[in-house]
N, C-alpha and C positions, 0 to 999 in steps of 0.2 A: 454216744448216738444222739443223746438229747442236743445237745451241742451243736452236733455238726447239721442235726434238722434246724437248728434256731439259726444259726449261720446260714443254709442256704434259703431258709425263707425271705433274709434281709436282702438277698440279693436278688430275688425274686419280686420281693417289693421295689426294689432299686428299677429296674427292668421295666416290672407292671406300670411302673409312671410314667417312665419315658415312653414307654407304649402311647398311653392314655393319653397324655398330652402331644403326643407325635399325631396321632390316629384323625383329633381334632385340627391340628395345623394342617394335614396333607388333606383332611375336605374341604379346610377352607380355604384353601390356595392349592387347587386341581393341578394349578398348570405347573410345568418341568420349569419353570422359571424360579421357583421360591426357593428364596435363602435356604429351608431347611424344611425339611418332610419328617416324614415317620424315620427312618433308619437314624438321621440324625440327633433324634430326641432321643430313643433309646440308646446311643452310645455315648450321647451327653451324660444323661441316669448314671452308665455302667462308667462311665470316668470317671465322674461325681463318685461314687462307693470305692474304687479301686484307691482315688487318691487319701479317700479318709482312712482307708485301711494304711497305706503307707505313711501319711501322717499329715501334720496342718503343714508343712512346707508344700507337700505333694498337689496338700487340695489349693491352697493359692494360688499354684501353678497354674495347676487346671482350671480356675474359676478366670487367671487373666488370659489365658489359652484361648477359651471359650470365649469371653469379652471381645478378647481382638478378632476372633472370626464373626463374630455376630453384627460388630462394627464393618468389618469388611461387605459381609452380606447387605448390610441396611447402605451402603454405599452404592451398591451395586445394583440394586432395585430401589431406590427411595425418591426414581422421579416416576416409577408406575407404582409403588406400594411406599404410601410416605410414613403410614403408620410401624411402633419399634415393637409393639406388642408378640411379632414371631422371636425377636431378639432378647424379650423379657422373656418369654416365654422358657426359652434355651436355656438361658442363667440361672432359671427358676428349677428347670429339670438336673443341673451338678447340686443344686445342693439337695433338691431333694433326695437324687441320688447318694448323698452323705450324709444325709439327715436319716435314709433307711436302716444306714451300719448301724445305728444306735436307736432310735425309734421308730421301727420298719410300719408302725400302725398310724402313728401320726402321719409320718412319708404319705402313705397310701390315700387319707383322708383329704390330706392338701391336695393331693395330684387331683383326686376326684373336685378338689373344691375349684379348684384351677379350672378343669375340664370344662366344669357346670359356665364359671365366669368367659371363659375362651367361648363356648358353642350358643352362649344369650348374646352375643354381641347385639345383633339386631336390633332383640328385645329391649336391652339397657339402652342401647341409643336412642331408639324410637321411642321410650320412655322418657328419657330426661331431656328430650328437646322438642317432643309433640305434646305427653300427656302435665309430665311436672310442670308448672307455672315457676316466675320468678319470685313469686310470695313463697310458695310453699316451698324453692329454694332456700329462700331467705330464714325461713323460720324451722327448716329442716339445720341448720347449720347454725341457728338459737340454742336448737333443743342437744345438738353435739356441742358446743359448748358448756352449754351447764353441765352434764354431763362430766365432760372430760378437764375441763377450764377450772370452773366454779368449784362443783363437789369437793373435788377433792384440796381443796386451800382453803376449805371451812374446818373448823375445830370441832371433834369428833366429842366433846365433853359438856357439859352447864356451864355456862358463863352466869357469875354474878351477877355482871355488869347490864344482862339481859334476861333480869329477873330469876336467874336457874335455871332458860329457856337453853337447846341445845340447835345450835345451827345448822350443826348439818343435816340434822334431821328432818327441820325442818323446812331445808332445802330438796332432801330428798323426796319429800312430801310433793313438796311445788315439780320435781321433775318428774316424778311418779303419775301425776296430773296431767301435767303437758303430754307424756307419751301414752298414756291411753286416750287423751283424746289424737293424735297422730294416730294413731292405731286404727282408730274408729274413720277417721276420716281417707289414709290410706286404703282401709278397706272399698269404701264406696265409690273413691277413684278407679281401684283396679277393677270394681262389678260396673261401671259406669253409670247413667243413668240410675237413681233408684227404683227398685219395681215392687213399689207401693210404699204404703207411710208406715206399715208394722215395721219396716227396715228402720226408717228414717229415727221412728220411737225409739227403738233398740240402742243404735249407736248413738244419735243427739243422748239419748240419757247420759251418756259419760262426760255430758258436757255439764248439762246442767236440770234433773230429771222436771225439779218444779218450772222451770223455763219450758222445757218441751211439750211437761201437761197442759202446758198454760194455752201454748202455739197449735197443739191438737184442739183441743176445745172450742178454740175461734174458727178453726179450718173447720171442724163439723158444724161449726153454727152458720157459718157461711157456702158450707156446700154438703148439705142433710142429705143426700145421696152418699156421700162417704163416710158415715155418721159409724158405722160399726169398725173400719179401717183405720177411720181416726181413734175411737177407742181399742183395739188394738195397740195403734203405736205408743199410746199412753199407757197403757199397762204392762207392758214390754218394758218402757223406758226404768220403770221401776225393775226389772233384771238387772241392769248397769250397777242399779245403787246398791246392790246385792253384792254381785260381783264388785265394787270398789271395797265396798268394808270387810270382803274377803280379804282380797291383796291388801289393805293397808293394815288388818289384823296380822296377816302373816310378816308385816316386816316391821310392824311397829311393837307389838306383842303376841309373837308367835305360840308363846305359851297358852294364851290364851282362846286360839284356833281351834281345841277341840271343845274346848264348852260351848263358844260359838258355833263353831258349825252345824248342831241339829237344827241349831235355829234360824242361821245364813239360809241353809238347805232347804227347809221345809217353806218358808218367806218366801224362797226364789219358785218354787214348785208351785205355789198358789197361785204367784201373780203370770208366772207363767203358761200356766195353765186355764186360767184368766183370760190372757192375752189370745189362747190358739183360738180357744171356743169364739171368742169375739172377732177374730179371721175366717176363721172356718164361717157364722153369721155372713160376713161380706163376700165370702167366693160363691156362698149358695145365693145371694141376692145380685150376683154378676158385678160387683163393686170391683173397678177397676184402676183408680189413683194413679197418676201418672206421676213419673219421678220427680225427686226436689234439685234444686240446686246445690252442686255439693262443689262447686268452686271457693277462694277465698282462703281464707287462714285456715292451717292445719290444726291448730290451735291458738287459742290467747294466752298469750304470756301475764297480761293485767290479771285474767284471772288465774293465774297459778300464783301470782303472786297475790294477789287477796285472798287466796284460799289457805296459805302458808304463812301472811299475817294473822287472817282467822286462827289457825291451828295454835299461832304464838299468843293470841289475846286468850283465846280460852284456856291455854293450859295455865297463863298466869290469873286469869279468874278463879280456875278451880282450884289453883293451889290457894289462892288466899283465903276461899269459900272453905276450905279444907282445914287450913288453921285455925278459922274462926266457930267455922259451925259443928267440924266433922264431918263424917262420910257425908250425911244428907244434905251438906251444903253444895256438894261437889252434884248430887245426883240433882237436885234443882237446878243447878247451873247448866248441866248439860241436857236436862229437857228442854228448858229456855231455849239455850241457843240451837236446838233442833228444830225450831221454826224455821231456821234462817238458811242452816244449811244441816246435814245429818253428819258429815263427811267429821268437819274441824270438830264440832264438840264430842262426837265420837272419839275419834283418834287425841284428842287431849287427854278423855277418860281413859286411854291406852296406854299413851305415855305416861300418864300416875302410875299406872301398874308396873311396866318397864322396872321406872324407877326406884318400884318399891315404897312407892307413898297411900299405895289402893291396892286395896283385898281384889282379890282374882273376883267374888263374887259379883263384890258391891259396881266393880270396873263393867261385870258386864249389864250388871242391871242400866248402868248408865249408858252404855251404847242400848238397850232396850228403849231406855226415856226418848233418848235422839232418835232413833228408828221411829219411835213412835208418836213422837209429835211432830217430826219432819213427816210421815204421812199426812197428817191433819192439814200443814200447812199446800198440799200437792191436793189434798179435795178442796181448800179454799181458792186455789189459783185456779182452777178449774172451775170454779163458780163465780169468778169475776169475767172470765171470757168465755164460758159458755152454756149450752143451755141447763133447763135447771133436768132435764132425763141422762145429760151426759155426765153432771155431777155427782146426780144418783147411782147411777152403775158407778163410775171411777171411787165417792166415797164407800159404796156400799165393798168394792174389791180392794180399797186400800185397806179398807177395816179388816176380812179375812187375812188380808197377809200381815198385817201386825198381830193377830189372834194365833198364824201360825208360827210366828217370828216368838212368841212367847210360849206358845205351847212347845215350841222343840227347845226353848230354852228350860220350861220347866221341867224336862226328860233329861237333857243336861248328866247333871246328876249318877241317876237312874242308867243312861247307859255308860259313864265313865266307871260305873260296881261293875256292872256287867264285864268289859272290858277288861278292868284289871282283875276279877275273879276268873276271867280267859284265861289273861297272860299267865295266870300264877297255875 
């Protein structure tokens, strides 16, 4: 019984696709002129299943059966419909069709992904030839190459010859960068225009959060009517750096994710919290900031690539710091360089742990060092370009959130007892 219900679901999957994907082809070509409608796509489906039941002779048959009618079809209309897309479409439906006899769930998932891609036409056109630019082409097909190209023909292990640094890492590092900033900038394309600066704060932070303080600061010195929306976008932009040393804790030392997290958690809740009250300030005083420019490069590749020599300088500082001095050489090293950036001397003191050359603790006192002198260094950029009441609020809320960044690490602990005295 079980059997023969598992059997005739697959053929029902086989079916529901060609449906699906017929259902799409017959709206979007109404007229009785189209190569191929709804009936055709379903019996494409149900040939696709029959010939895989009979065997892979059966189904070649039918995949070149199908080929030469869909070529005859696109012959037959290809001086009023020059596009092949109905004729992929068909080809698409035998094997999904054959692909149901054996994985009737994945079948069902493609048809639907199909569907989605067949019924966005519009959308995807009018996308990549009005809204995407030829830069943000260009640097979209950067970031699939490293990706796809680069990653993987780097050696997954410490090279000597690069001090025990490991390549692909910190490679990954450098791609990890680039697609969140793509992310962030994707986003603001698809919302258009930005609508207001707490946006602008938000996402610019994933580029570069002391760059964005800096850029807030001068904007409220130069137009004090947006003086509480400019700090908004500044205290926001501190979310990002939150959310970065999230994800690169999770892939660099995932182990290390739940000591971190009270502290990720509670940092991000302050400054964001921070951030609302000083918006909520600019809607009740009518503050209205008109969007920024969000054209241009999707990201810098120079800086992923400075960010992932960073990440290479410092872990070879701290390992020598480490030889020489012991732990505490390594946790000096990476407060230092948490002036400059949080990100590299952070995830250097990560990859020691990875490695096994840094205690889980001392690892994260070190990302605490970096968190917390890369604050100090985001209230001085704020007080080279702006006034000294914007400094005030931004250093007095950078201070809460490295107070809260330490106070959930010193719970830490406290609730990883708690936890495993659960589990047990």
């Amino acid at each position: 019984m079980d059997t023969s219900l598992g059997d005739l679901l697959r053929w029902v999957a086989a079916l529901g696709a060609g449906l699906l994907i017929g259902v799409e082809r017959e709206r979007s070509h109404p007229d009785e002129q189209a190569s191929a409608g709804l009936r055709s796509f379903a019996l494409a489906a149900l040939a696709g299943a029959a010939a895989a039941r009979l065997g892979p002779t059966a189904l070649v048959a039918v995949v070149l059966a199908v080929a030469g009618l869909a070529v005859a079809g696109y012959l037959r209309t290809r001086e009023t419909d020059p596009g092949i897309t109905t004729e992929i479409a068909l080809l698409l439906c035998v094997l999904l069709g054959a692909l149901a006899m054996r994985e009737p769930a994945l079948a069902s998932a493609l048809a639907v992904l199909a569907a989605v891609l067949l019924a966005a036409k519009a959308r995807l056109h009018g996308f990549v030839r009005s809204v995407l630019s030829e830069q943000e082409l260009q640097h979209g097909l950067l970031l699939a190459a490293s990706v796809l190209v680069v990653l993987p023909l780097l050696p997954k292990r410490a090279l000597a010859a690069l001090g025990g640094l490991n390549p692909h890492t910190l490679w990954t590092l450098a791609v990890l960068l680039m697609a969140i900033q793509t992310l962030g900038h994707v986003a603001l394309r698809w919302l258009g225009p930005l609508r207001g600066l707490a946006l602008t704060g938000l996402l610019g932070g994933f580029v570069s959060s002391t760059a964005t303080i800096a850029a807030m600061a001068r904007r409220a010195r130069e137009h004090p009517e947006w003086f509480e929306a400019c700090l908004a976008g500044a205290l926001w932009s501190n979310v990002s750096t939150v959310v970065q040393l999230s994800v690169m804790t999770a892939v660099v030392a995932p182990g290390l994710l739940a000591w971190l997290a009270p502290a990720l958690l509670l940092a991000g809740v302050v400054t964001l919290g921070a951030g609302w009250w000083s918006a909520r300030q600019a809607r009740r005083r009518g503050q209205a900031p008109g969007g920024a420019d969000v054209t241009g490069r999707p990201f810098s590749p120079r800086a992923a690539l400075v960010f992932a020599a960073a990440v290479g300088a410092m872990l070879f500082v701290s390992e020598q710091a480490f030889r020489r001095f012991g732990g505490s050489g390594v946790l000096v090293a990476t407060a230092l360089a948490g002036l400059a950036d949080a990100h590299s001397s952070a995830v250097s003191a990560l990859q020691l742990h990875a490695g096994g050359g840094l205690a889980a603790r001392l690892a994260t006192l070190c990302v605490g060092a970096a968190f917390s002198t890369n604050a100090l260094s985001k209230s001085l950029a704020a007080a080279t370009g702006g006034s000294a009441r914007f400094t005030r609020l931004l250093a007095a809320s950078q201070l809460a959130m490295v107070l809260g960044f330490w106070g959930g690490l010193a719970c830490a602990p406290w609730i990883q007892r708690i936890l495993t005295a659960g589990g047990a």
